[in-house]
N, C-alpha and C positions, 0 to 999 in steps of 0.2 A: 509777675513772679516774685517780686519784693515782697508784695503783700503778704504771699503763701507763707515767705519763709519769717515772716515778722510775727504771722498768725500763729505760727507752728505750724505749718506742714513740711512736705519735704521740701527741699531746698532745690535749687536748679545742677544740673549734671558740674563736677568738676572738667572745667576746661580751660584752658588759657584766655586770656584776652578781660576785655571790658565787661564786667556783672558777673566774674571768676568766685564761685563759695566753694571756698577748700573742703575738701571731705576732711580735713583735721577739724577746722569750726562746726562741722555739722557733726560729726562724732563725737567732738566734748558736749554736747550737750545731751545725749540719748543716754538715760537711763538705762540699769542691767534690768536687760529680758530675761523669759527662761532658755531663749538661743545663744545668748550671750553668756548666762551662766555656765550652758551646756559648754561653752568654747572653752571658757574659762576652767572647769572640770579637766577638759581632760589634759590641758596642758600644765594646770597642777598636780595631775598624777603621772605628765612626762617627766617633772621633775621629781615628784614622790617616789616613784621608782627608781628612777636616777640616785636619790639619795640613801636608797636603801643598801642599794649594791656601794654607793662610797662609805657608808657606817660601818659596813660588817667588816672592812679590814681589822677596824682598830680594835673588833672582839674579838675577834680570829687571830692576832698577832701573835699571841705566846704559845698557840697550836702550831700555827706555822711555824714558826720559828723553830719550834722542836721536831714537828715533822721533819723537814729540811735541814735541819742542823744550822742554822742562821745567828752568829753573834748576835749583837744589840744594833752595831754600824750596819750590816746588814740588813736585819729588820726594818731601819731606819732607810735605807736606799729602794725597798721593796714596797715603802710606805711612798717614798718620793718618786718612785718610776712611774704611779699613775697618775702623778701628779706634774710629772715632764710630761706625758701627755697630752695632760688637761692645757699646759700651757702653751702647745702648738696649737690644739684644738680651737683655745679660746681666739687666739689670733688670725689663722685661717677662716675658721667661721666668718666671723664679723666681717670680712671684706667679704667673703660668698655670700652671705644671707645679704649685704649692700645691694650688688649685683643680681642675683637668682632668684631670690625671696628669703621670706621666713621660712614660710613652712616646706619649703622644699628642703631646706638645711637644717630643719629639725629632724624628719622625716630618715633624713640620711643619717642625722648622727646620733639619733636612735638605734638605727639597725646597723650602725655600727660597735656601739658599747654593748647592746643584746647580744648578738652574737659573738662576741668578745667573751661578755659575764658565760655562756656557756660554753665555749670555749674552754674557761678555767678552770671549769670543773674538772677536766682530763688531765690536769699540766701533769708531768711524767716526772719531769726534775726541774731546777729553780731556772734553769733557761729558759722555758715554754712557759713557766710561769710569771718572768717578768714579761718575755714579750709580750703575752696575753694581757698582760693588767695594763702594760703599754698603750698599748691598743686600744682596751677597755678606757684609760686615761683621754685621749682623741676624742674619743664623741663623747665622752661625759663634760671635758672643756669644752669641745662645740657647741652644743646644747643650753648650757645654761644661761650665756652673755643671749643668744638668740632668742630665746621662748622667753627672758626676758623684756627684750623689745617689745618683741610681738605682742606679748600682755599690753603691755604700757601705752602700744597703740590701738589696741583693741577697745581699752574702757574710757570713761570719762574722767577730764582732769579733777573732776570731786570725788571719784570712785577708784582712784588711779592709788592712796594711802593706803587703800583697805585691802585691793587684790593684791600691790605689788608686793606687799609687806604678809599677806597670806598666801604667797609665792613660797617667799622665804620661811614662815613657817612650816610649810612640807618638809626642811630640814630637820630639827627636830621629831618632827613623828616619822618621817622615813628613820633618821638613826634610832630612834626609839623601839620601832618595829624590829628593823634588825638585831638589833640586842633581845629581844624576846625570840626572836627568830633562832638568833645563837642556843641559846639559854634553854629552847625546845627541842632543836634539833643535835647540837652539837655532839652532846651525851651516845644519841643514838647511831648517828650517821656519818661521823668524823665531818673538817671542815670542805668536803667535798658537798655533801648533802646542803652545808648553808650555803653556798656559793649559788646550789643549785636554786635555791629557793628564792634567792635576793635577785635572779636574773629572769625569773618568771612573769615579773611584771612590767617589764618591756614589751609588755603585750599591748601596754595599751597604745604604741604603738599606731594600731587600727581604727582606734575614736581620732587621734588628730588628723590621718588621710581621712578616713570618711566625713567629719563635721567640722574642722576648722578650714576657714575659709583664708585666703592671703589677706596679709594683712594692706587695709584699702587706703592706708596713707603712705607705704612703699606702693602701689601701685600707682598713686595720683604723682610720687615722685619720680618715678620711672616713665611718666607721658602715657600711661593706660588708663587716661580719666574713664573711660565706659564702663572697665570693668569695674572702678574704683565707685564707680557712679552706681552700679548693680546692688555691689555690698553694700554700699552705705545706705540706698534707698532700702535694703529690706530691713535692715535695723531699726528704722528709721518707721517702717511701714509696723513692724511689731510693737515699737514703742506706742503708737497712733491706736494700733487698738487696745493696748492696756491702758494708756493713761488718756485717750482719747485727743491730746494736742502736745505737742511738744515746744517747748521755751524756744524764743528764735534765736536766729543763730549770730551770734558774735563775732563777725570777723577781725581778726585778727590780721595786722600786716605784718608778709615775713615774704623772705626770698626764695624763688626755686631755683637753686643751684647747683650743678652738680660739686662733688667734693669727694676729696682722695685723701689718703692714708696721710701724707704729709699735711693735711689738711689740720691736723690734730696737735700740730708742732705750730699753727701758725698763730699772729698775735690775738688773734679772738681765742683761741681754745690753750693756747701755751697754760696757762696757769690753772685750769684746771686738769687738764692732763695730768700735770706735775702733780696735783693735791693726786688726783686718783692714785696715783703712782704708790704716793705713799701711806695714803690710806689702805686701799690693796691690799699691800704688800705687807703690811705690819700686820694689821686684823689674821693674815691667813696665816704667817707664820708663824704668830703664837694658837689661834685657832685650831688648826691642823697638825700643829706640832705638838701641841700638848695632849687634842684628843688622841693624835694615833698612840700616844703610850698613859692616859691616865689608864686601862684595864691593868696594864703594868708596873706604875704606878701605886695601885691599890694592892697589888698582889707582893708590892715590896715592902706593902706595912700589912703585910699580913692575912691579907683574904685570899681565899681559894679563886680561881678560872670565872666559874658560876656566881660567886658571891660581887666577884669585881663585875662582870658584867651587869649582873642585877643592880646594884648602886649606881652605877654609871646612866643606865636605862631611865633610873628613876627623877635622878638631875636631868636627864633631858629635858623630861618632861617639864623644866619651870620655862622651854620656847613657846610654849603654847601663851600662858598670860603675859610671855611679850610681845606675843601681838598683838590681841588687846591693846594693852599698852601702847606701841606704837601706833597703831591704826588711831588713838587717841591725841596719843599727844606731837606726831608730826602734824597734823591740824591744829590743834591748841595753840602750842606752843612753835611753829615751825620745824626743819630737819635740822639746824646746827643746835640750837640749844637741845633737842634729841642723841641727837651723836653724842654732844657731850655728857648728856645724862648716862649713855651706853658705855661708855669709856669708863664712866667715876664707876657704875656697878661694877663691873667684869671685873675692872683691877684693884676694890676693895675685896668681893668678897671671893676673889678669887686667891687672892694671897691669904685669905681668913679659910678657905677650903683646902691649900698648900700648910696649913698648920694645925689643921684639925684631927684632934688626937682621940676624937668620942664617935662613935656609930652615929648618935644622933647629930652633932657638930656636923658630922661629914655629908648627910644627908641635905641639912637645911643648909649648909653651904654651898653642897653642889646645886642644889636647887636656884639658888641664887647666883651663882656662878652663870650655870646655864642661861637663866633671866639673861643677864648681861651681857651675854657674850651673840645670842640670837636675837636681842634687843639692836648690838651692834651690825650685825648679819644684813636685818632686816633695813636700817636707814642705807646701808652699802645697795641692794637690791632697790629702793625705793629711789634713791639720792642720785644716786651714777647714770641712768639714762634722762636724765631731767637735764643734767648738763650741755648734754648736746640736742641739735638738731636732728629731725627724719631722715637727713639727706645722709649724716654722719654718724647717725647714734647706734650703729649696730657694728660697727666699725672702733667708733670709739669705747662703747663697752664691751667690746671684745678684749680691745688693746688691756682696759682698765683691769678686767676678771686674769688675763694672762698675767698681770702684773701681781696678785691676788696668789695664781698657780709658781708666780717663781717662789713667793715667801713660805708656800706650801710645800714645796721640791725643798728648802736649805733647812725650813722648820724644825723637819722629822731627826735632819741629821744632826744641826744642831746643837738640838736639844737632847738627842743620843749621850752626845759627845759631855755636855753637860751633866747630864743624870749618871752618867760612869764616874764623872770626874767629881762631883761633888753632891751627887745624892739628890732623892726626890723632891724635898721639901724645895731646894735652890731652884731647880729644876721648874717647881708651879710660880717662884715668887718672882721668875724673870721672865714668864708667859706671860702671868696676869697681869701684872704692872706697867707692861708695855703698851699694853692696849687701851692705853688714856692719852695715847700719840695721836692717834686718829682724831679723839672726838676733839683733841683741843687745834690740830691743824684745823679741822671742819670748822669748827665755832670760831678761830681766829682768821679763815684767808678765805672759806668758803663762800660761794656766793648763795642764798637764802632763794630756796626756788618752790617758794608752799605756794599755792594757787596756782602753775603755771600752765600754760594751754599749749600743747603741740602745735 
């Protein structure tokens, strides 16, 4: 059986005991099929939709707000209620998907936030409408920290830059979409109609039950080596007829232990916790606090509803060649010296975008802004489940993104409170500037995890 798996065939069944080959060793080595791209599909359009319904707040803010009659503090708490959500979400998840699986707990917290997004189309007065985004907030933090594991245990640790970080790019193109979304409908159908449209694609939904499969390194940790052993051979059988052999397998030694929530406080994980913590939490509070008011923002130096959306849309757009980018240079160069490259963008040219006085200035700056800031996005998604173990990594990136959702809940406010008190410009140069906290904690206490095999 050695020979088989020395040759490249499959490997013998994961089970306990003497001649043990983890379906984690046999899975870093299988190349993306087109079953495994298919997997990978549709759980970047769980999140591609997911991010579309979180974009369209930050178009829809100065609608709703007039709608409803909502101050600035308001808007600002309206912004941060789905984002209390998100931060029970993230943290309940993580221990359930430990325990139940992945994909059961994506599943769920899908048609949780679906139903939620259409929901909101009805809200009647602004109490049905926080509850709703509430609620909406719940499975949208559940979902993310989870379908990120899942990914990460799905591909291979040399394929693991390029999907996780093309994760995180569905951020920008979901908000990018919704702002066109805005931008088509909003004219026509007030902000009911977009709400409608940004909740539509929780449909897909139906590709993750039908085609993803549990992920088979929770399963090998949970004592279900047969099932684990199922998955991993047909991946393993599809690689065999594309590439005709596959590289043998590399065992790796590592412990199977079970591991709790406390587990994340003890002295193996204390100190990256702590980095998570603060990483997190800085990135999202100026992230999230500054997107839900740049449309407002721009409309206080002057642009119309449509005009602010349209600009803002178009800065999205620079998350795309940061993935590139990263998919590049977390290989090249490792993920700290990447963090720290994401830090220096965001809060150079995002304080050069906080001062930009020219249509054109403001374009190429957001563009670049953007670069930076989903440059940063992207090592956060990449970075944070690398830190832990199978046994603890859906747990401890839940903990991590909750921590992400508090900075995102204080950001809006704020930053509210800020832009009242001393105007926009102050407003961008204490978002962007902050966000060179992370990449220099990273690159100074972080632990360097390029190559690393589950």
């Amino acid at each position: 059986m050695a020979d088989a798996v020395a040759a490249g065939g499959s490997a013998p069944p994961a089970a306990k005991g003497e001649g043990h080959v983890s379906v984690a060793d046999r899975m870093n080595r299988i190349p993306t099929s087109p079953h495994t791209a298919l997997i990978i599909f549709f759980v970047l359009m769980g999140w591609f939709a997911e991010t579309i319904d979180l974009g369209g707040t930050s178009f829809l803010m100065p609608t709703i707000r007039e709608y409803f009659g909502m101050d600035a503090a308001t808007g600002g708490y309206y912004s941060s209620i789905c984002f209390l959500g998100m931060f029970f979400g993230a943290i309940v998840a993580g221990r359930i998907a430990d325990k139940v699986g992945r994909k059961k707990t994506i599943i769920v917290s899908m048609l949780i936030w679906g139903c939620a997004g259409f929901a909101l189309v009805f809200s009647p007065n602004i109490y049905y409408l926080f509850t709703m985004r509430f609620i909406l907030g719940l499975g949208l933090g559940a979902q993310f920290p989870v379908a990120l594991s899942y990914l990460s245990e799905i591909v291979s640790g040399k394929d693991r830059p390029k999907f996780m970080t093309l994760y995180q790019l569905m951020t920008p193109v979901g908000f990018a979409v919704a702002g066109v979304l805005t931008v088509l409908i909003l004219p026509h159908f007030d902000w009911r109609g977009v709400y409608l449209a940004e909740a539509l694609p929780a449909l897909f939904i139906i590709g993750i039950v039908k085609i993803c499969p549990e992920s088979p390194l929770w399963l090998e940790a949970k004592g279900r080596y047969e099932e684990a052993d199922a998955i991993c051979t047909k991946f393993e059988q599809e690689a065999i007829a594309r590439h005709k052999e596959l590289p043998p397998v590399e065992i790796i030694e590592r412990t199977n232990v079970k591991a709790s929530f406390k587990d994340l406080f003890s002295s193996k994980y204390l100190k990256v916790t702590v980095l998570c913590f603060f990483i997190w939490f800085i990135s999202m509070f100026s992230d999230y606090g500054l997107t839900t008011w740049l449309t407002t923002i721009l409309i206080e130096k002057g642009f119309d509803v449509v005009q602010s959306t349209g600009f803002v849309t178009i800065g999205i757009l620079g998350g795309i060649p940061a993935w590139f980018f990263t998919s590049w240079s977390a290989k090249k160069f490792g993920r700290k010296k990447t963090f720290l490259i994401a830090g220096l963008c965001t809060s150079i040219f995002g304080i050069a975008y906080g001062a930009s006085t020219t249509l054109v200035m403001l374009l190429v700056t957001g563009v670049l802004y953007q670069f930076g800031k989903y440059l940063n996005a992207m090592m956060l998604a990449l970075y944070t489940p690398e830190l832990y173990e199978t046994s603890i990594r859906t747990t401890g990136n839940g903990l991590a993104t909750s921590w992400g959702r508090m900075g995102s809940i204080v950001g809006p406010i704020v930053l509210a409170g800020v832009m009242t008190s001393f105007g926009v410009y102050v407003t961008m140069y204490i978002a962007a500037a902050m966000v060179i906290i992370p990449g220099l904690l990273v690159f100074l206490f972080g632990p360097e995890t390029k190559d690393k095999t589950f």
